[in-house]
C-alpha positions as a printed Julia matrix, in Angstrom:
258×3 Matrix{Float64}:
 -12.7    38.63  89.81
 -10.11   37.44  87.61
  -9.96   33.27  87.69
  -6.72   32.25  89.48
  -4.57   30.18  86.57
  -2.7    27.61  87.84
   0.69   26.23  86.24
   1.44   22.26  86.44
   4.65   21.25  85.47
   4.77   17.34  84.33
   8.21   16.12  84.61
   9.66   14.64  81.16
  10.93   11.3   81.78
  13.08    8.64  79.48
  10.69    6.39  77.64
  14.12    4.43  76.8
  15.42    4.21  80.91
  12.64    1.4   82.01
  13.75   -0.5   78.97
  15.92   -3.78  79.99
  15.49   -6.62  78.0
  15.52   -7.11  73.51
  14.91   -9.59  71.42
  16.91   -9.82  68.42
  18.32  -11.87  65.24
  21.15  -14.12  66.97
  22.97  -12.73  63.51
  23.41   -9.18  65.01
  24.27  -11.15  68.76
  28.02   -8.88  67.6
  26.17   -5.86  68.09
  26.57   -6.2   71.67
  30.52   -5.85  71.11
  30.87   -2.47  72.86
  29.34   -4.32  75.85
  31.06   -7.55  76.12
  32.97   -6.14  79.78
  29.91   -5.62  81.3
  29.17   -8.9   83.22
  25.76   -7.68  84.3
  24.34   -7.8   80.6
  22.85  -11.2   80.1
  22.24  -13.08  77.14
  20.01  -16.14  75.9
  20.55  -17.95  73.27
  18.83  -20.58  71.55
  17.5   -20.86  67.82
  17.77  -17.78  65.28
  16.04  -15.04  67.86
  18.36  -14.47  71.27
  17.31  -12.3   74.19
  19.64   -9.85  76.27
  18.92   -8.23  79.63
  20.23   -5.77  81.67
  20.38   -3.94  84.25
  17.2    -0.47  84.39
  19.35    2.46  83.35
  21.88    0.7   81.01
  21.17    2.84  77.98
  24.61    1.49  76.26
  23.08   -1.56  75.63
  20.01    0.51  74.17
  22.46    2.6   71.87
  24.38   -0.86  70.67
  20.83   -2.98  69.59
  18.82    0.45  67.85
  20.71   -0.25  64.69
  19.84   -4.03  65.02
  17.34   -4.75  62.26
  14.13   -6.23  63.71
  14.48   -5.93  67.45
  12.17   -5.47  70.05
  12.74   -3.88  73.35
  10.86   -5.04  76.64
   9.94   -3.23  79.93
   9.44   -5.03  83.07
   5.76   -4.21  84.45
   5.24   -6.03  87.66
   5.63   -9.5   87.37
   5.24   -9.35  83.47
   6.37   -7.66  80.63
   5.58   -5.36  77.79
   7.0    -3.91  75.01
   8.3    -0.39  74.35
   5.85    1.92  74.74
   2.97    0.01  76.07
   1.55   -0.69  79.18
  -0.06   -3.64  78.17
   1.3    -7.04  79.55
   2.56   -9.31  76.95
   2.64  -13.67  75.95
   6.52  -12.81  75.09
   9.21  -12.39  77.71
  12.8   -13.08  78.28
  13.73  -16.79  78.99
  14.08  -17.96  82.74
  17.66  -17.93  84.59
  20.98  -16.41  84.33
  21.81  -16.73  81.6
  25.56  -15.77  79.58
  27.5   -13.07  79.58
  28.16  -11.45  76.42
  32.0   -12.19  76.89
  31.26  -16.06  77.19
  29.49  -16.34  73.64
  31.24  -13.4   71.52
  34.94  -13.82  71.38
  37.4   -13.41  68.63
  37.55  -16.02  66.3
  40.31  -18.18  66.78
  43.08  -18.14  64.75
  43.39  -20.87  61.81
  46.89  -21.41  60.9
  48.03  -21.65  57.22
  51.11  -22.78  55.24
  52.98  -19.59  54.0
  52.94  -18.83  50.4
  55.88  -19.22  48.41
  59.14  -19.67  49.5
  59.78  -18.94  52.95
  62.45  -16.09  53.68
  65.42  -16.69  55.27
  66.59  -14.58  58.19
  70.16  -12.48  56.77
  73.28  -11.86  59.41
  74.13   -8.53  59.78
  77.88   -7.91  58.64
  80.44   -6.24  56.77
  81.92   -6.61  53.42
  85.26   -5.54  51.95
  84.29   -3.12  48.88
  82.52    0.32  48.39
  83.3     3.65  47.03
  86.35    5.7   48.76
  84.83    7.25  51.46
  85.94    9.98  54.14
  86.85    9.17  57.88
  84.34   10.48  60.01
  84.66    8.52  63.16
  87.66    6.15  65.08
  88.23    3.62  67.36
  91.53    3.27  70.24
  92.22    3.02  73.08
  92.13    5.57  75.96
  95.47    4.96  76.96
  96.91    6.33  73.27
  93.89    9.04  73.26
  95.65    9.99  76.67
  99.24   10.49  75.2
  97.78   12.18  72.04
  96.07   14.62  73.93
  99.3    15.65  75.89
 100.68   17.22  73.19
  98.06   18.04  70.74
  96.74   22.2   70.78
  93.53   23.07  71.74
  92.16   23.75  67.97
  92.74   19.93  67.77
  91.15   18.92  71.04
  88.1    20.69  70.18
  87.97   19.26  66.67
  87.41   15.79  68.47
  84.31   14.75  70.05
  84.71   11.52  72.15
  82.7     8.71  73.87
  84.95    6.94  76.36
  83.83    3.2   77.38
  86.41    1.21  79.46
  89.85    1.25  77.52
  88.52    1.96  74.49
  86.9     5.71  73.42
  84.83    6.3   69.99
  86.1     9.93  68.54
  84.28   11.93  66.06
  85.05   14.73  63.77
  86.82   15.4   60.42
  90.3    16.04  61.58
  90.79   12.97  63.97
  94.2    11.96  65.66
  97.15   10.07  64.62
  96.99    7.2   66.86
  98.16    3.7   66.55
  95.81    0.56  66.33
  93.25    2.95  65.63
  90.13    1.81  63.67
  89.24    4.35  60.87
  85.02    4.75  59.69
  82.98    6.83  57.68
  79.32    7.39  57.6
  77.13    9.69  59.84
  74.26    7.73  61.7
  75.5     4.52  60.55
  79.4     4.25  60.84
  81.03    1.38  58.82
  84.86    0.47  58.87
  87.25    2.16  55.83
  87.05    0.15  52.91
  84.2    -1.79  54.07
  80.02   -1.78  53.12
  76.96   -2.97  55.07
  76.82   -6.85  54.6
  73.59   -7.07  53.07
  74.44   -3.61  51.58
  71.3    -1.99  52.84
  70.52    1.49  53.2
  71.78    3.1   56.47
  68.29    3.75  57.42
  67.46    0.03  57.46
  70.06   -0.91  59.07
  69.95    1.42  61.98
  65.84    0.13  62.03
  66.98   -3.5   61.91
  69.38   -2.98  65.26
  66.63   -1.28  66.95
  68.5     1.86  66.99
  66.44    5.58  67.66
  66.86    8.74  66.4
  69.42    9.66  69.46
  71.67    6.52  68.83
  74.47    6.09  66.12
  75.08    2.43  65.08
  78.73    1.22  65.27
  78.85   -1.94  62.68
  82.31   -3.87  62.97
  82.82   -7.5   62.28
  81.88   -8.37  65.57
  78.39   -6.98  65.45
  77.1    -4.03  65.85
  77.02   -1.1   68.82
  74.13    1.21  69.81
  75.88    4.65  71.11
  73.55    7.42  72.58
  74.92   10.96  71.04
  74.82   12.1   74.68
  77.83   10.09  75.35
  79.78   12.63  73.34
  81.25   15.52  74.52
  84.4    18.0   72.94
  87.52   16.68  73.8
  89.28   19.22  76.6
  92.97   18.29  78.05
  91.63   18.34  81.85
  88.34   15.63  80.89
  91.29   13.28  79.06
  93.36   13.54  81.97
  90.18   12.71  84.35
  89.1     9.87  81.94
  92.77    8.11  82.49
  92.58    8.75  86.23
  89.27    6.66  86.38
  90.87    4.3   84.18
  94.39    4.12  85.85
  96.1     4.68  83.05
  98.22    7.98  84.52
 100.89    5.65  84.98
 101.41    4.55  80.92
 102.12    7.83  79.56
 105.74    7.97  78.53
């Protein structure tokens, strides 16, 4: 007869999962840093070696302290301890009580302040200035009321030309062939428009300017006197005769065309 073989299987377990205390340099105590949340990982401080413990399982704690030069790792066995690896009972164990969370004794340092060095900028107002090279009028300010009697008689090539933001009484128009209108406020510039015969006041470049107002990539940046306006591009549209003729009805304004 052939002897009957007989296969045993021996389950591979952790060595590292029973493992729930360390003792370490209290140098390396930031090593726990990727732990500090965890309110159930205890340390113990006291001299230049501190102990941790946590809960059986935790192996983040296990991955944080490997790199830790010099530490020791601890099993509980019973009502003693050991170290890794052994079965033996050991003198050396963690200290008695709760001890601290990590969170309670590694913090960000606190901030130191210092005196600036050298002299201390002073904050600029945004502006105009009279000056700069001739430029071309690429935008204009008036009021709805005159865009409303322009629009009455102007043909649809020059409707179309126009594209227009209307806000209250006043509308924003854009394009190269713009209306004759009176009181209206000529600009050039693209992203950035700027008053006829005026500059940026600190004459900065349009880009900085725009990022100074907070302005994004979907805004232009009206500068006057005043101040200066954010307007989203989606607030323009082509000029047609029936949306100027809706804009004045909003507005009430039927009633001042001659």
């Amino acid at each position: 007869m052939r002897p009957t073989i007989r296969h045993t299987h021996t389950p591979v377990t952790d060595p590292w999962a029973s493992v729930s205390a360390a003792r370490f340099p209290a140098d390396s105590l930031v090593a726990l840093g990727p732990v500090r949340d965890r309110a159930d990982v205890r340390v113990y401080l006291g001299g230049p070696v501190i102990w941790a413990r946590w809960p059986v399982g935790l192996g983040a704690v296990v991955h944080c302290l490997l790199p830790v030069p010099g530490v020791e790792f601890f099993s509980a066995r019973g009502e003693g301890w050991s170290r890794f690896r052994s079965r033996l009972p050991c003198v050396d164990q963690p200290p008695a009580g709760d001890g601290l969370p990590v969170a309670a004794v590694l913090s960000p340092a606190p901030l130191v302040p210092s005196q600036p060095v050298g002299p201390v900028p002073m904050p600029l107002r945004l502006g105009i200035a009279r000056g700069g090279p001739p430029r071309s009028v690429t935008a204009m300010t008036c009021r709805t009321v005159d865009l409303v009697r322009w629009a009455d008689t102007a043909t649809t090539a020059e409707l179309t030309a126009v594209r227009a933001a209307c806000a209250g009484p006043r509308a924003l128009l854009l394009g190269q062939r713009l209306p004759s209108v009176p009181d209206g406020g000529r600009f050039w510039g693209q992203d950035l428009l700027v008053p006829v015969g005026f500059r940026p006041d600190p004459d900065l470049p349009a880009a900085v300017v725009r990022s100074a107002v907070g302005a994004s990539a979907e805004e232009i940046v009206l500068l006057q006197e005043t101040g200066a306006d954010v307007v989203p591009r989606g607030a323009f549209a082509p000029l047609t005769r029936a949306g100027v003729r809706l804009a004045a009805r909003s507005l009430g304004v039927e009633e001042a065309r001659p």
